[in-house]
C-alpha positions as a LaTeX table, in Angstrom:
\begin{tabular}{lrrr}
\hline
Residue & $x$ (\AA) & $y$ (\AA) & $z$ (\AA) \\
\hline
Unk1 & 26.76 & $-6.05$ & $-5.59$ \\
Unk2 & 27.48 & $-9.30$ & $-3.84$ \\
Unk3 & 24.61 & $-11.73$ & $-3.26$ \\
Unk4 & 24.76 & $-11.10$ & 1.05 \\
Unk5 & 24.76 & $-7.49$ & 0.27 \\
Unk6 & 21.30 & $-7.87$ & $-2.08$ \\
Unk7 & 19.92 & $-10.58$ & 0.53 \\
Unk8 & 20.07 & $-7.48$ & 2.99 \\
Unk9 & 18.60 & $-5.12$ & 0.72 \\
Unk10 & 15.93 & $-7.29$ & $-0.49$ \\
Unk11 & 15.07 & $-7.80$ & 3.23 \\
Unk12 & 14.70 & $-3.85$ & 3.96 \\
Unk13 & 13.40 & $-3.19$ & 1.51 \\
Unk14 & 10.22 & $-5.85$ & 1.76 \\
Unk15 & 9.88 & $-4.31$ & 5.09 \\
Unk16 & 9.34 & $-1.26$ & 4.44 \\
Unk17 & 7.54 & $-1.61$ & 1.31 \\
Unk18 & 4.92 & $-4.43$ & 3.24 \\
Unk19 & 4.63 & $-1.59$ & 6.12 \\
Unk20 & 3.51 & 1.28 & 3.68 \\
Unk21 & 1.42 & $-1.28$ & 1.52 \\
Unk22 & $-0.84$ & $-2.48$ & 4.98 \\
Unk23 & $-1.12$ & 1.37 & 5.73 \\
Unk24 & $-2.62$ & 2.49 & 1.86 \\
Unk25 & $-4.73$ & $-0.79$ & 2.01 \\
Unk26 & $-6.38$ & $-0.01$ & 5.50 \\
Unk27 & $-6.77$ & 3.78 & 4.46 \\
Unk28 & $-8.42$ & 2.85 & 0.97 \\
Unk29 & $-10.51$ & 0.03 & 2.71 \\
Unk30 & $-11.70$ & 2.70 & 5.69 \\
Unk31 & $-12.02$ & 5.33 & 3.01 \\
Unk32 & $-14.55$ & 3.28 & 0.78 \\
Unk33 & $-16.65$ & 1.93 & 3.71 \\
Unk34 & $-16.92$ & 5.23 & 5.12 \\
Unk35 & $-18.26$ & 6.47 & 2.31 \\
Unk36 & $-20.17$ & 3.58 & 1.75 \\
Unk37 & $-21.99$ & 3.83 & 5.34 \\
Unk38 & $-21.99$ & 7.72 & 4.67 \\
Unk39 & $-24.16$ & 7.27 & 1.54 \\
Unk40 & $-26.61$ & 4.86 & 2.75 \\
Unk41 & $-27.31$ & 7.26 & 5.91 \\
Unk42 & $-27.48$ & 10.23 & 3.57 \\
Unk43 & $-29.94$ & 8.39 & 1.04 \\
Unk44 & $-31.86$ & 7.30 & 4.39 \\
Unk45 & $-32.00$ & 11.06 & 5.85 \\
Unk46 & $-33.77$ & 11.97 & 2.26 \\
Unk47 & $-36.30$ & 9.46 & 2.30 \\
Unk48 & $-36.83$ & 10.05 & 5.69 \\
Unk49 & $-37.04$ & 14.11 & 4.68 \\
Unk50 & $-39.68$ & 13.38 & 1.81 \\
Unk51 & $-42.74$ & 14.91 & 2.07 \\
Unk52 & $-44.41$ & 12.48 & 0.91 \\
Unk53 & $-43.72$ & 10.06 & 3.92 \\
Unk54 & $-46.74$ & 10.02 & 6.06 \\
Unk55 & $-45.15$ & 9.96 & 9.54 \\
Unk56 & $-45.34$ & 12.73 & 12.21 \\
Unk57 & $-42.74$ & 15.56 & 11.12 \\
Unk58 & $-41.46$ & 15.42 & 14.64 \\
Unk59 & $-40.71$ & 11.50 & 14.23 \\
Unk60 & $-38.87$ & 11.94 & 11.19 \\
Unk61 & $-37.06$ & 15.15 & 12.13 \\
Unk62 & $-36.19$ & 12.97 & 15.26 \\
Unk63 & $-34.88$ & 10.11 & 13.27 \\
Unk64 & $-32.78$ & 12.58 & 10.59 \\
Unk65 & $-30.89$ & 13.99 & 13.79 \\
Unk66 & $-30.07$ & 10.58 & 14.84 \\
Unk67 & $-28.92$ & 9.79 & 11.88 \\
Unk68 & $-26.99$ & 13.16 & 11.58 \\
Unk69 & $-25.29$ & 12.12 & 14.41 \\
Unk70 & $-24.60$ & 8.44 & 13.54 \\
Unk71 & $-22.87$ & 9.82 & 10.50 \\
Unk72 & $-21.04$ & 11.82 & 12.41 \\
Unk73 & $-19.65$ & 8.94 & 14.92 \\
Unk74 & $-18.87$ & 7.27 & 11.67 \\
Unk75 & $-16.28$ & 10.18 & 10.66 \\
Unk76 & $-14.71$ & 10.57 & 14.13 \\
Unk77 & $-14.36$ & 6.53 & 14.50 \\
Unk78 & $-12.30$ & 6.55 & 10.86 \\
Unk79 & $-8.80$ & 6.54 & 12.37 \\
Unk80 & $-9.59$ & 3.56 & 15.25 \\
Unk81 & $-10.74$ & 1.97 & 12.13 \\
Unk82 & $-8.04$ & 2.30 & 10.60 \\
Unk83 & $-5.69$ & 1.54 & 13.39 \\
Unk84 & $-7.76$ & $-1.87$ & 13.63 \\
Unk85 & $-7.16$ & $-2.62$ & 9.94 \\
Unk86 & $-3.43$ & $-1.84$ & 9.84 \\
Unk87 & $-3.10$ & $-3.92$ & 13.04 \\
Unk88 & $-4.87$ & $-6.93$ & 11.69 \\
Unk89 & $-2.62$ & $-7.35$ & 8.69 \\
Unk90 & 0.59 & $-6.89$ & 10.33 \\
Unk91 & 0.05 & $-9.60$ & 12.55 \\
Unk92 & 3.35 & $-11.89$ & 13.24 \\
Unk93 & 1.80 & $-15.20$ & 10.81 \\
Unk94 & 0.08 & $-12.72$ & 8.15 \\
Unk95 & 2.56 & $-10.22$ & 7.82 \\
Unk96 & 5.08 & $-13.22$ & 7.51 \\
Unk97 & 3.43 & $-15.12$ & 4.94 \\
Unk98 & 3.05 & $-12.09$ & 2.90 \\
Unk99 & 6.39 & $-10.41$ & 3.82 \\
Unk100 & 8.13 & $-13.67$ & 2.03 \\
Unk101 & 5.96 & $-13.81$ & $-0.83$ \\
Unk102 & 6.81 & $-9.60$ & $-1.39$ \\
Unk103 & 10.80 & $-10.88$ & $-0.59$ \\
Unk104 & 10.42 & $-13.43$ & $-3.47$ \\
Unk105 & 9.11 & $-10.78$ & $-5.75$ \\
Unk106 & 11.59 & $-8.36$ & $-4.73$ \\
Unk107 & 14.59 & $-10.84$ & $-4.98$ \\
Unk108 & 13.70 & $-11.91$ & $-8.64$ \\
Unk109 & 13.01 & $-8.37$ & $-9.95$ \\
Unk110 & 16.42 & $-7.23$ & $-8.30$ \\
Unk111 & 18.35 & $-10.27$ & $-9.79$ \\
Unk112 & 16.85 & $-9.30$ & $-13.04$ \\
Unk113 & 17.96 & $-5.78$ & $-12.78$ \\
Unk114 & 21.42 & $-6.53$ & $-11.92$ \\
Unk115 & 21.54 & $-8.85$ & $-14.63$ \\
Unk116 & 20.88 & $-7.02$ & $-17.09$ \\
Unk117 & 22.77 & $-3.86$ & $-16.00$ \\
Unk118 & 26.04 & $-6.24$ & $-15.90$ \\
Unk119 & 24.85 & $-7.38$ & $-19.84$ \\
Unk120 & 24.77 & $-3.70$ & $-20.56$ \\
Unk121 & 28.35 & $-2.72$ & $-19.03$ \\
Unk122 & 29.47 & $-6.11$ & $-20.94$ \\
Unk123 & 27.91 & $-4.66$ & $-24.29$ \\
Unk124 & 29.62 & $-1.23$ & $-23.21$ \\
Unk125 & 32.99 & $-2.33$ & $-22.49$ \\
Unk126 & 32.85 & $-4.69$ & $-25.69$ \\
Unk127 & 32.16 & $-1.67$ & $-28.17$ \\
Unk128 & 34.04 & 0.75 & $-26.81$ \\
Unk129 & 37.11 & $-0.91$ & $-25.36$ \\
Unk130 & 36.76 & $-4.51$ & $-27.70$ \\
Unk131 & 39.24 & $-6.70$ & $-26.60$ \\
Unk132 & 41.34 & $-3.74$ & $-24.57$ \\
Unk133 & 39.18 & $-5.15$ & $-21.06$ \\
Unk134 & 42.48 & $-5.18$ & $-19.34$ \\
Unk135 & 42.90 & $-1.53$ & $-19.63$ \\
Unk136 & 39.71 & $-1.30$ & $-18.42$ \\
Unk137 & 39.83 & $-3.96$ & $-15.65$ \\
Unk138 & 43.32 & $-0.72$ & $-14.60$ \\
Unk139 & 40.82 & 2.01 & $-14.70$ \\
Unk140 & 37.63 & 0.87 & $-12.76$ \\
Unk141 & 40.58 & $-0.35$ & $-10.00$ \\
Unk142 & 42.03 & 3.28 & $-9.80$ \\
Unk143 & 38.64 & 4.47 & $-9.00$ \\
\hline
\end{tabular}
């Protein structure tokens, strides 16, 4: 693989891996707070449903449908909130900053790779063909 061709690769590759990392990340973050937000409303709703709270049953059966419906705005608003998320880290100075530093990664582990896959061929072609590496230089040509 020739370095231009790796530089290019490296670059795609980033992309498209920073693009499906902000999407997971604002999915996991909206997923927690929702349930988060979801939890404290529930909890709320059963304090609110004791009977040992002294307030008017109407009052409190008043205040569990709002909050019945709150949670409920909460559920439908998940994907905006999402959106919102996804937007925020893939704007141009963020995503760029963090686009490079996933590049950097990416270029490294690649050069690794293809260094050590070349040391393994060498190691190959040295115990199978020893010092025959001009009849091998013929073959990988013919292919």
């Amino acid at each position: 693989m020739k370095l231009a061709d790796m530089e290019t690769l490296v670059d795609e590759v980033a992309g498209q891996a920073y693009e499906k990392t902000c999407e997971v990340i604002a999915d996991t973050v909206r997923q927690e707070t929702q349930k988060a937000d979801i939890k404290i409303l529930d909890d709320y709703s059963k304090w609110l449903s004791a009977p040992e709270r002294t307030a008017d049953k109407k009052l409190r059966d008043y205040a569990v449908r709002r909050l019945e419906t709150l949670r409920e705005k909460f559920q439908k608003s998940a994907k905006g909130i999402m959106e919102k998320v996804t937007k925020s880290l893939q704007e141009s100075e963020q995503k760029q900053e963090k686009l490079e530093q996933v590049k950097t990664t990416a270029r490294i582990s690649l050069k690794a790779k293809l260094r050590d896959n070349k040391k393994n061929v060498d190691d190959y072609k040295s115990q199978h063909y020893g010092a025959n590496t001009k009849q091998v230089k013929k073959e990988e040509q013919s292919l």
